[in-house]
C-alpha positions in Angstrom: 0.0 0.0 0.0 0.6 3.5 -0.5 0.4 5.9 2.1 0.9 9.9 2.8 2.3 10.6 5.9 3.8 7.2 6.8 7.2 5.0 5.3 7.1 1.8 5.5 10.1 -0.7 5.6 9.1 -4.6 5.8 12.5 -5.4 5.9 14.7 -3.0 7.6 16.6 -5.8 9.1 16.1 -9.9 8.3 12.4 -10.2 10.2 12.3 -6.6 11.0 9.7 -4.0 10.0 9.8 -0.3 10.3 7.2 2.3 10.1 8.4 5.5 10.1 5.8 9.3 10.5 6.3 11.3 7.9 5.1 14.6 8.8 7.9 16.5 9.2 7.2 20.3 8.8 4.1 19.3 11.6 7.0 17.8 13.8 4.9 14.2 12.7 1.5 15.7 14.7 -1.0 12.4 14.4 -3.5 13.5 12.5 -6.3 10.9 12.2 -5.3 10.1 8.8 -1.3 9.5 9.9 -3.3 7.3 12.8 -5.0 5.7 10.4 -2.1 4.6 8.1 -0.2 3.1 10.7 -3.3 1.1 12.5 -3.1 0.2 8.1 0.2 -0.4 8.2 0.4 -2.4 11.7 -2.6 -4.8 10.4 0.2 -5.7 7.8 3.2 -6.4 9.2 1.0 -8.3 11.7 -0.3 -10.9 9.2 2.8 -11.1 7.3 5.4 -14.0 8.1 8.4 -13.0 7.3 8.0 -10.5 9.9 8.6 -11.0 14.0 9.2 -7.3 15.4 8.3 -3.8 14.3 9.6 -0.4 15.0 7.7 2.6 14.8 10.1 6.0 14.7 10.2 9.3 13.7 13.0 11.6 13.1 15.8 13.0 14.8 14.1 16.2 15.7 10.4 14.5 16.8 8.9 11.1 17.2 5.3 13.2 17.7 5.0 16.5 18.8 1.7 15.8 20.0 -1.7 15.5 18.2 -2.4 17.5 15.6 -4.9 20.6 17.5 -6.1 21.9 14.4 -8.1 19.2 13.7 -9.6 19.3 16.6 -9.9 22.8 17.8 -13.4 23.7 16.7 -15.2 20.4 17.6 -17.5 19.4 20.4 -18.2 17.2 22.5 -20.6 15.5 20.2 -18.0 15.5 17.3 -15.3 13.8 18.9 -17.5 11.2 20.4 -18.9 10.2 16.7 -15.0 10.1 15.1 -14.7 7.6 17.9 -10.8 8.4 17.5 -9.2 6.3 19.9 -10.6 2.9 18.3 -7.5 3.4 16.2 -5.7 3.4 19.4 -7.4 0.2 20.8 -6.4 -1.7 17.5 -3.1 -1.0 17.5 -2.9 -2.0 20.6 -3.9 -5.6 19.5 -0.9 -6.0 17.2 0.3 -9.3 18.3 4.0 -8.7 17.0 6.2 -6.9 19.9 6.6 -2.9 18.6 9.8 -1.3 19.3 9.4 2.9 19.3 12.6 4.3 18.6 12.7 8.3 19.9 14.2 10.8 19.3 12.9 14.9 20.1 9.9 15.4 20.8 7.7 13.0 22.1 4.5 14.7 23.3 0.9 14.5 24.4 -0.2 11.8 21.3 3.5 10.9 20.6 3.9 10.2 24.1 0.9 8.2 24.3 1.8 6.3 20.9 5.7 5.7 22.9 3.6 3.8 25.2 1.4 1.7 23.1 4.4 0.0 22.0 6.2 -2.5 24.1 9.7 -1.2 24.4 11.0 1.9 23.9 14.5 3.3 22.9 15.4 6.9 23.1 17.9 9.0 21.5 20.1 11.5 24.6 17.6 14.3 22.6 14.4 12.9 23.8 11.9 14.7 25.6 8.3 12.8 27.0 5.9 14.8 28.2 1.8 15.1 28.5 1.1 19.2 27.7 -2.8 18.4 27.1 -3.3 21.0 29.9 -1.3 24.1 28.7 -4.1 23.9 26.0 -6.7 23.5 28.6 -7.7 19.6 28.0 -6.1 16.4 29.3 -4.4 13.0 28.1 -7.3 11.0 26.3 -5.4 7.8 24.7 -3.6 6.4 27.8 -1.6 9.4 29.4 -3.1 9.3 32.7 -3.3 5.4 32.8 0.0 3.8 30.9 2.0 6.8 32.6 0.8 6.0 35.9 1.5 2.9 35.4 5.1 3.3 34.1 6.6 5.9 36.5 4.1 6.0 39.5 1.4 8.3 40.5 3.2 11.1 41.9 5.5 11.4 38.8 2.4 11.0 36.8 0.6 13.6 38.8 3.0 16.2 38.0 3.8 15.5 34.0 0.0 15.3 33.8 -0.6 18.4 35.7 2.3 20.8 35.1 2.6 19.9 31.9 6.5 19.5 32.3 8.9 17.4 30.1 10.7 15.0 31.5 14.6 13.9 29.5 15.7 10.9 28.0 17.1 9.9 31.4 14.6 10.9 34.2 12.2 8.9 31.8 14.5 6.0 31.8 15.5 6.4 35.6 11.1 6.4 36.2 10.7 3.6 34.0 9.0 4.9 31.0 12.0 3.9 28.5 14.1 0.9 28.1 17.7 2.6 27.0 18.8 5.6 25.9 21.8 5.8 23.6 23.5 9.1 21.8 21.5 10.3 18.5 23.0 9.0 15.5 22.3 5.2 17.5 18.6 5.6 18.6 17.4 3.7 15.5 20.7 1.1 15.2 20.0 0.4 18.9 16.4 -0.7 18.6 16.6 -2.3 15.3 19.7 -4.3 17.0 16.4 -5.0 20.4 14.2 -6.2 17.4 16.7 -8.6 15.8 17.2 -10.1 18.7 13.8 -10.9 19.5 13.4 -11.9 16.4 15.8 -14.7 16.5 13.2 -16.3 19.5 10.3 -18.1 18.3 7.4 -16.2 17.2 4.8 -17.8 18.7 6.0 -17.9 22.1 7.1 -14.1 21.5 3.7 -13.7 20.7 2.1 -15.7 24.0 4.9 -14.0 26.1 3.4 -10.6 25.0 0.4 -11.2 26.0 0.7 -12.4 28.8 3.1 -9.2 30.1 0.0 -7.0 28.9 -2.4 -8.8 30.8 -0.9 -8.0 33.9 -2.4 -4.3 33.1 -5.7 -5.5 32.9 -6.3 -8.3 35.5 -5.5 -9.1 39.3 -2.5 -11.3 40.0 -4.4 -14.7 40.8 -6.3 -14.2 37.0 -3.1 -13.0 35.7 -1.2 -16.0 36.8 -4.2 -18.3 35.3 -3.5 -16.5 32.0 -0.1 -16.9 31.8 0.5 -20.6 32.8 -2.3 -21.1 30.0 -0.2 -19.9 27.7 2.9 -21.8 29.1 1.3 -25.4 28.9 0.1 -23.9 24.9 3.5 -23.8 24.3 4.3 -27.3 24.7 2.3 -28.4 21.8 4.2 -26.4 19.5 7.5 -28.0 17.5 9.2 -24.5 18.7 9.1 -25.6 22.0 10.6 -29.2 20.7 13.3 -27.4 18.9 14.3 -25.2 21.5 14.8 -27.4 24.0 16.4 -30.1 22.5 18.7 -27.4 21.0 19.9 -26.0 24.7 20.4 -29.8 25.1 22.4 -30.3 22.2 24.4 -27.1 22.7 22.8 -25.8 19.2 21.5 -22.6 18.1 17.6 -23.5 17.5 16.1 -22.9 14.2 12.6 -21.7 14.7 9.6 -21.9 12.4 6.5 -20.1 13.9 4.8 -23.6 14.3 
């Protein structure tokens, strides 16, 4: 497929796809059309094969500055309930593959929130994260006040939420919003390097370990447990789980097939 304000790489490394925004002079605002292309774009990589980890990025002055405000600046309350936006959101958040976002600049409001929706994160030394929904007199709507708490703790969260202060690439990585942070011109090599690596692993038990970390956000621990060693005993009737075993044993490196 074609698309505006996205670029798509389905094989940016063996296994390895890459979406990358495309709105520079808007400092890649998400615009419900840019949404739209990489809920698109996601729904592709997901069902194709020869991929087993994504990376969504931007460029080395902005992942997302944020969502894009004129779009929404003269709606009501009645308009934005019938776009429905954040259904994007919800599907993206069903991609099955692990998503890498690899950040550098700005990541803001929506970009923030879009940092989050993926799995792992890598920032550049440049990165900033922060919520500003309330310098414009509105507040996080696609997960800012729920996956932030959730990453760095309430009072953290309180005050990004509330202030409307950034945080760097290392007070979000010493809160635990960001897995690494490495100097700019590596951002990208770094979490294409994350994604090969998981990559090499078997897909399906990628997959089941996935979601089975997500649950944990959505349950209490006793039906979280129950979920995950579900998934566990699933694993033992697939030949990855044959292969992989009896290649630790044979002191191998396994070759995995997704079956």
């Amino acid at each position: 497929m074609s698309y505006e304000f996205i670029l798509v790489n389905p094989q940016v490394a063996p296994f390895v796809g890459l979406i990358q925004l495309n709105r520079p002079k808007e400092l890649n605002a998400l615009n419900l059309q840019l949404m739209g292309e990489i809920k698109e774009a996601l729904l592709q990589l997901d069902e194709d094969e020869n991929i087993r980890a994504i990376i969504i990025t931007g460029n080395d002055r902005a992942f997302a500055a944020g969502a894009d405000i004129k779009q929404m600046a003269g709606r009501n309350a009645i308009d934005m309930l019938k776009i429905d936006q954040f259904s994007t959101w919800d599907s993206i958040r069903k991609t099955k593959k692990p998503i890498i976002a690899a950040v550098s600049g700005f990541a803001l409001g929506g970009g923030c929130e879009l940092c989050m929706l993926c799995d792992m994160i890598v920032a550049s030394e440049t990165a900033q994260f922060g919520q500003p929904e309330i310098n414009i007199g509105v507040m996080p709507g696609a997960g800012g006040t729920q996956r932030l708490t959730r990453a760095v703790g309430k009072a953290r969260a309180m005050e990004m939420v509330l202030t409307g202060n950034f945080i760097t690439a290392e007070e979000a990585r010493e809160a635990g919003l960001i897995n690494k942070v490495v100097p700019v011109q590596l951002y990208l090599d770094e979490a294409i390097k994350m994604a090969s690596k998981i990559a090499e692993k078997s897909p399906i038990a990628v997959q089941m370990a996935k979601e089975s970390v997500l649950k944990a956000f959505d349950t209490g621990l006793q039906e979280g447990l129950f979920f995950e060693r579900k998934n566990f005993y699933m694993l033992f009737a697939t030949e990855d789980q044959k292969e992989g075993m009896n290649a630790f044993i044979e002191k191998r490196k396994p070759e995995f097939k997704n079956k």
